[in-house]
N, C-alpha and C positions, 0 to 999 in steps of 0.2 A: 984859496978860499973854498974851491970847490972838494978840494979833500978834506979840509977841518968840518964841511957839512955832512960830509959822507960818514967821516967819523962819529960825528956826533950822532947821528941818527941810527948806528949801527950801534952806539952803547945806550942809546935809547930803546932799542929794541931788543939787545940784550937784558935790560934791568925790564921790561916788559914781562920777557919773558920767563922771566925766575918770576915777578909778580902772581902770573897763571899760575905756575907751577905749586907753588905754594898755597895760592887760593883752592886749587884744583884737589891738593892730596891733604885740605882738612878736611878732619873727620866729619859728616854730616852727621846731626842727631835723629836718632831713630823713633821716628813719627810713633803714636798712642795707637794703642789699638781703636779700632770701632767702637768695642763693646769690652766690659771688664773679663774676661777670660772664667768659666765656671770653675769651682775649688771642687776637688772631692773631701766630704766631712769624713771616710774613712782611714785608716792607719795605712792601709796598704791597699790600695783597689786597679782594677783593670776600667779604661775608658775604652767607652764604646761609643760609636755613633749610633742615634732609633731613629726613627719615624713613629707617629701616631697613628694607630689605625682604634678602626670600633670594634667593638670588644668582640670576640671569636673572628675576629678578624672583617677585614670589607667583602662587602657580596656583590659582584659584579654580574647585575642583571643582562641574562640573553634570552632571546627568541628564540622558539623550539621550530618555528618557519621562518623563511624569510619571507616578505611585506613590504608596504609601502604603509608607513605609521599615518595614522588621518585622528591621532586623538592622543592628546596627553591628559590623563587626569591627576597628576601627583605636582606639585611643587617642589621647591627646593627647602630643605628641611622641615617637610610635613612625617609627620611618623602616622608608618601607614600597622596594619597588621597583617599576619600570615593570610594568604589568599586575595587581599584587596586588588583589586586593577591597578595598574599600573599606569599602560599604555594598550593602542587598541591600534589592528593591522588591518588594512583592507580587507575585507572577507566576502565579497560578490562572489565573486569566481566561487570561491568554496562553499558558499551557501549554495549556488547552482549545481555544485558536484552532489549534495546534501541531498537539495531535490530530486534529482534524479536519480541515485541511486532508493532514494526512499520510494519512488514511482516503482522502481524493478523490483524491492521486495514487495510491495502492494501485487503486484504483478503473478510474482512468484508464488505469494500467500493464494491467491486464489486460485491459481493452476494447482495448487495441492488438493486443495478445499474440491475444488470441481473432482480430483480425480477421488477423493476419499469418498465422494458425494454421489457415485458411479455406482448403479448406473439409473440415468432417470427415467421416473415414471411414464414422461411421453414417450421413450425410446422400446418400454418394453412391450407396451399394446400393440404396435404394427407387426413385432415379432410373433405377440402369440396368434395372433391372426392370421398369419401366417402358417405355423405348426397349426391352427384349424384348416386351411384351404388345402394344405398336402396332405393333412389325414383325410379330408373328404374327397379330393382327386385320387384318392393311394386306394381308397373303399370303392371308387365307381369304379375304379379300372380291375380292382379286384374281382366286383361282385360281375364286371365283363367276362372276364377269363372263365367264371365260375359258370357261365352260361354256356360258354363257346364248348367248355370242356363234358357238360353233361348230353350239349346236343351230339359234340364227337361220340359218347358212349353208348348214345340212342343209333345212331348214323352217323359210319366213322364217313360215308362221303358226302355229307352236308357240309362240313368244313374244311376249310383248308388248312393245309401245315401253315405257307404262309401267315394266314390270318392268327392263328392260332401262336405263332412265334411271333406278332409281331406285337399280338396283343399282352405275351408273356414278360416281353421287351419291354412295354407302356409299366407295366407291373415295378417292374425292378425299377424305371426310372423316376418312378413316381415315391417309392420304398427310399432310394438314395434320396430326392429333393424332401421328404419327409426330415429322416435323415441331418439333414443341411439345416434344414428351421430348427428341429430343437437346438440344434449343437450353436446357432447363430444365437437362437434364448439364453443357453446356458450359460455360452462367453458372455452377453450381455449383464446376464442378471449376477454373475462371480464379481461385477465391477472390476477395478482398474488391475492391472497386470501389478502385481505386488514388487519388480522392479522398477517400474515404471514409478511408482509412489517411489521409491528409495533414490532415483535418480532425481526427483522432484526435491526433494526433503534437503539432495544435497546441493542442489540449485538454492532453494532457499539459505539453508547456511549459510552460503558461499557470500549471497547476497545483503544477507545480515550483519555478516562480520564487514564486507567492505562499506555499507551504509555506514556499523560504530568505526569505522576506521576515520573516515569523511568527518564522522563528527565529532570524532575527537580533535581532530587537525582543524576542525573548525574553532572548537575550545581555545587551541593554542593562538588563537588570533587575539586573543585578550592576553596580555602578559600580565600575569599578575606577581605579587610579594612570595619570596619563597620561605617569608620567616616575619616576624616583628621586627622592627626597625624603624630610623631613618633615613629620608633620601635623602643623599652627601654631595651626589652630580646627578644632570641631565646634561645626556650630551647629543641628544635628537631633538628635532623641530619636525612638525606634521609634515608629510608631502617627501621626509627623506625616508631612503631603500636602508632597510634593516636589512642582517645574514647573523645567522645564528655563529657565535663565534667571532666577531671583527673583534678586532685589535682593538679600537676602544669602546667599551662598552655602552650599550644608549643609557642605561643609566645606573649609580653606584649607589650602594645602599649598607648600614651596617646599624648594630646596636650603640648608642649612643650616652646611655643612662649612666654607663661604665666606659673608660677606654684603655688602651689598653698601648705599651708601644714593643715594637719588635725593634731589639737592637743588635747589631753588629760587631762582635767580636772578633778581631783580629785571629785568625788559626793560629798566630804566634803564642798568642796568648789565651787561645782556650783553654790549657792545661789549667790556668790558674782557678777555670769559674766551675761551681759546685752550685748543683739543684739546690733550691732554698737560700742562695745568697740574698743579702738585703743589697736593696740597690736604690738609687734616687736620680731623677731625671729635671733639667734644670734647659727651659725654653731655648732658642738661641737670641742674642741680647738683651733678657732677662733673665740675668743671674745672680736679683737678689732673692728669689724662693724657691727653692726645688720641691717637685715633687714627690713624697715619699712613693715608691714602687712596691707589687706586692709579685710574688714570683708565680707563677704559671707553671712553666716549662721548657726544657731547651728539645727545641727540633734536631732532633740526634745526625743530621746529613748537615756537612759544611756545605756552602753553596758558594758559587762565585758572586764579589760582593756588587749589588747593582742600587743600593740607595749612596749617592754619591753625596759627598759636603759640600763642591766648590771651594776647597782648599786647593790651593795650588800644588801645594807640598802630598795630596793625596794619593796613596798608593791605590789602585785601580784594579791592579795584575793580582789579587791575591783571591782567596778563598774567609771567607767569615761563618763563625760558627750562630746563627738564630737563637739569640735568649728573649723570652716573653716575659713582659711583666704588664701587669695592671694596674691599674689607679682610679679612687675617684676622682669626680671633677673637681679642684681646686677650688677656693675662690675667685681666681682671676683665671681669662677665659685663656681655652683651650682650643684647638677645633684638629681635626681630624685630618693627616697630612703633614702637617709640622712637625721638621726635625729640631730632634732633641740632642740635646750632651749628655750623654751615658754613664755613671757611675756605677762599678760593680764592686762588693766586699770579695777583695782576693782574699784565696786561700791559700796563695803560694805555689810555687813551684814544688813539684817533687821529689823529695831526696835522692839524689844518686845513690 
């Protein structure tokens, strides 16, 4: 008995296992797509993968300093114009720099003014009164000498040589301290040392340019619009650290009225594509209307290709030739960032 059960369960498990076998190796049917796959309406065309951007492309707003943002004044798709503010950077600190250096040309302007202003009227009345007290000491000691010297010719031994040298002495030193006062007038009354102004003058410059430097740098605390537009992103919140240049911009901006998409051709297949192709661009999972495309221009440098589809089957590793084209806005909506299916009218390959 115990063998006809062994049997039996061993051709049970034989006819089992052909069952799998056969269940296993039929063919499964091959699931639908997502979405209907885009048709090219041309005879013969190159596909390309695009992106949408705004027309002359997106403008990736940056600070010319780096900040601590304390102010958004733009929304998300407000269209702003050339020059408008944007966003606004703490500017204390640099207001202070402002002031001060404003205080040092204040400073500087008047140390010019004072020395062009040279020399003053209180400063030259003590001088000349001066140049009067040593011509009147220069006259008494004179009109001494003049006495000493007539009594020597009357009676050479009424005076002394001493007296008579010492008096001749007084003479000369009073001639030199004469002397000394006008020349102390003169420098006074020529005013300022004509280097002394030119070192001034460059003082002030020096001061002027780094006050406009301050306040230019002050300006840049306000970011403003570099062009008409809309704004596409914010990607800052008040209170975060801006740096001119990060990776992602605080905020993106482009023209809107038009857009425009850059597409992706394979290097395989750029031979095929010629300036002035017609081309049409059809949503991704809508693809009952394409968009008629208007040609621009091809960016003449292949690039490595970096707008990727999420195809599995996507080659990655290659190089893509940049075709532009433009479009208006459709009736049905669009927005900027969304990739497209690319249709370009080939022109063929070239004849060997």
């Amino acid at each position: 008995m115990k063998k006809k059960a062994l049997f039996v369960l061993a051709i049970v498990g034989i006819l089992f296992g052909i069952y799998r076998v056969a269940v296993m190796s039929r063919a499964q049917p091959t699931p639908p797509p997502l979405y209907t796959p885009a048709a090219s309406p041309f005879r013969a065309s190159v596909a390309a993968s695009g992106i949408i951007e705004a027309l002359e492309e997106n403008v990736q707003v940056q600070p010319q300093v780096a900040g601590l943002a304390n102010k958004i004044v733009v929304s998300r798709g407000q269209r702003v114009g050339s020059g408008d503010p944007l966003f606004h950077l703490d500017d204390r600190a640099q207001k202070a720099v402002v002031d001060r250096l404003s205080s040092e040309v204040n400073a500087a302007e008047a140390r010019l003014a004072f020395l062009r202003n040279l020399p003053r009227p209180e400063d030259v009345v003590p001088l000349e009164r001066a140049v009067e007290r040593a011509e009147a000491e220069l006259t008494d000691w004179q009109g001494r000498l003049a006495k000493l010297e007539r009594s020597r010719n009357i009676d050479p031994g009424s005076i002394s040589n001493d007296q008579l040298d010492q008096t001749r002495q007084q003479v000369k030193t009073q001639e030199a301290n004469l002397g000394e006062a006008k020349a102390r007038l003169a420098a006074l009354k020529a005013g300022a040392w004509e280097y002394d102004i030119r070192q001034q003058e460059a003082t002030l410059s020096a001061a002027r340019a780094s006050l406009a430097e301050a306040k230019q740098i002050l300006l840049w605390h306000i970011v403003r619009a570099p062009r008409d537009g809309t704004i596409l992103q914010i990607n800052i919140e008040p209170g975060e650290w801006v740096n001119p240049g990060q990776s992602t911009p605080p905020m993106l901006m482009g023209i809107t009225d038009r857009l425009q998409v850059r597409s992706d051709v394979d290097e395989v297949n750029a031979v095929e594509v010629r300036a002035g192709a017609k081309a049409v661009a059809y949503l991704r999972g809508y693809t009952d209307k394409y968009i008629p495309l208007e040609f621009e221009r091809i960016d003449p440098y292949a690039v490595p290709k970096m707008q990727l589809t999420g195809d599995n089957r996507e080659r990655v590793d290659v190089r893509v030739l940049q075709v532009i084209y433009s479009f208006k806005i459709p009736d049905f909506p669009v927005y900027p960032g969304q990739q497209v299916d690319v249709f370009i009218e080939s022109a063929g390959r070239p004849k060997k």
